[in-house]
C-alpha positions as CSV (number, residue, x, y, z in Angstrom):
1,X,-9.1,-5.4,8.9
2,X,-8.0,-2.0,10.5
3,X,-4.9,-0.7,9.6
4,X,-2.1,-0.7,12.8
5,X,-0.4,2.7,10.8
6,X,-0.3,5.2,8.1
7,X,2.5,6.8,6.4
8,X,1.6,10.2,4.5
9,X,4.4,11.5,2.0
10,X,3.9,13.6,-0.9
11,X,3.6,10.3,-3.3
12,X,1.0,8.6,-1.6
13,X,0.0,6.6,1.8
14,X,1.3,3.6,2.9
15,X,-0.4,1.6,5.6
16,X,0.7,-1.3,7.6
17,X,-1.5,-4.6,8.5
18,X,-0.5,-6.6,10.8
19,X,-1.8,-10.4,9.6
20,X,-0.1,-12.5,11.9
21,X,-1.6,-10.8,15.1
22,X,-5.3,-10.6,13.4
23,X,-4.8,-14.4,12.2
24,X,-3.8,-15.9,16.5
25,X,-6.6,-17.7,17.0
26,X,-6.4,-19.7,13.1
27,X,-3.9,-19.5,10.4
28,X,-4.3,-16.5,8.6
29,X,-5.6,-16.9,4.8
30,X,-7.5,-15.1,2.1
31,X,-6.9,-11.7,3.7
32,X,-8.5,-9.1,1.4
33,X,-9.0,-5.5,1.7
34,X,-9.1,-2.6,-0.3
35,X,-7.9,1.5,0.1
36,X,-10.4,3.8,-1.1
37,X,-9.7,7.3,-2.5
38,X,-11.1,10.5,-3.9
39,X,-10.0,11.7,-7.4
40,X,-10.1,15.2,-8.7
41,X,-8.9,16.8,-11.3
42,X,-5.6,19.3,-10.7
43,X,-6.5,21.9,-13.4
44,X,-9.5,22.2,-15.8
45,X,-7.8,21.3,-18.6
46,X,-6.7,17.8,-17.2
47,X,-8.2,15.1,-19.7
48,X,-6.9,12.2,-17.5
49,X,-4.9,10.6,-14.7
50,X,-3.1,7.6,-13.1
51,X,-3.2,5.9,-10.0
52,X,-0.8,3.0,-9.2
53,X,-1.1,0.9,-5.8
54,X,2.3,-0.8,-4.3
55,X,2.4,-4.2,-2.2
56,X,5.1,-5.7,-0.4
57,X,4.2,-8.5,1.7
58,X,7.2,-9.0,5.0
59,X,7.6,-13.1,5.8
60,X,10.2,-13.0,8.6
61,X,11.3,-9.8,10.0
62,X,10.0,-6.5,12.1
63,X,9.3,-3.8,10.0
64,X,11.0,-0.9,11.0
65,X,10.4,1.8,8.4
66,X,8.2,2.7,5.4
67,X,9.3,4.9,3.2
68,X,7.4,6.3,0.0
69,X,8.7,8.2,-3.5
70,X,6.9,8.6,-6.6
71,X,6.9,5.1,-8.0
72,X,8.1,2.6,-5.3
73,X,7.3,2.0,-1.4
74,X,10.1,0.9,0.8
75,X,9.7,-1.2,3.9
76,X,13.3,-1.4,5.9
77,X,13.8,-3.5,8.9
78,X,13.0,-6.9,7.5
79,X,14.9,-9.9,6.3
80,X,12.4,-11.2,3.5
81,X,9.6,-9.8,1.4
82,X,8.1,-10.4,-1.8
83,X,6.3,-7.7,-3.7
84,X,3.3,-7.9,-5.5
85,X,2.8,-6.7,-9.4
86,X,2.1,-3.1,-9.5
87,X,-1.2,-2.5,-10.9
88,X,-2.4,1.1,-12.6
89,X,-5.3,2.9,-13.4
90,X,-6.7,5.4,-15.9
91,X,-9.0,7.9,-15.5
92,X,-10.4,9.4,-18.4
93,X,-12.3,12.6,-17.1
């Protein structure tokens, strides 16, 4: 599934799928994906790091804007959405 656009900010990417229009010709179900990305260390005396990932899933509603800070993506223009658990990472170097 390819993404339809990408959001770069400071905290992170956000990309946008659009289910519905992959899903025309049958119901769309069981969609699964993944985001890959390359971590390095900022210093050489890092001993670790996190990564979190953020999901909000729009139901009814265009999605106008996505916005991204440290700790949260937004997605504007919609009138219901459900978010997924955030999940984290560590990485012990």
């Amino acid at each position: 599934m390819e993404a339809i656009s990408s959001t770069p900010s400071a905290a992170g990417w956000a990309k946008k799928f659009d289910i519905k229009a992959i899903g025309s010709n049958a119901a769309p179900k069981n969609h699964n994906g993944y985001l890959s990305y390359q971590v390095k260390k900022g210093n050489k005396n890092d001993v670790s790091a996190n990564a979190y990932g953020y999901y909000t899933h729009v139901t009814v509603g265009l999605t106008g804007t996505i916005t991204l800070s440290t700790g949260q993506v937004s997605v504007g223009g919609n009138i219901k959405k459900s978010n997924a658990n955030v999940p984290m990472i560590t990485f012990k170097y």
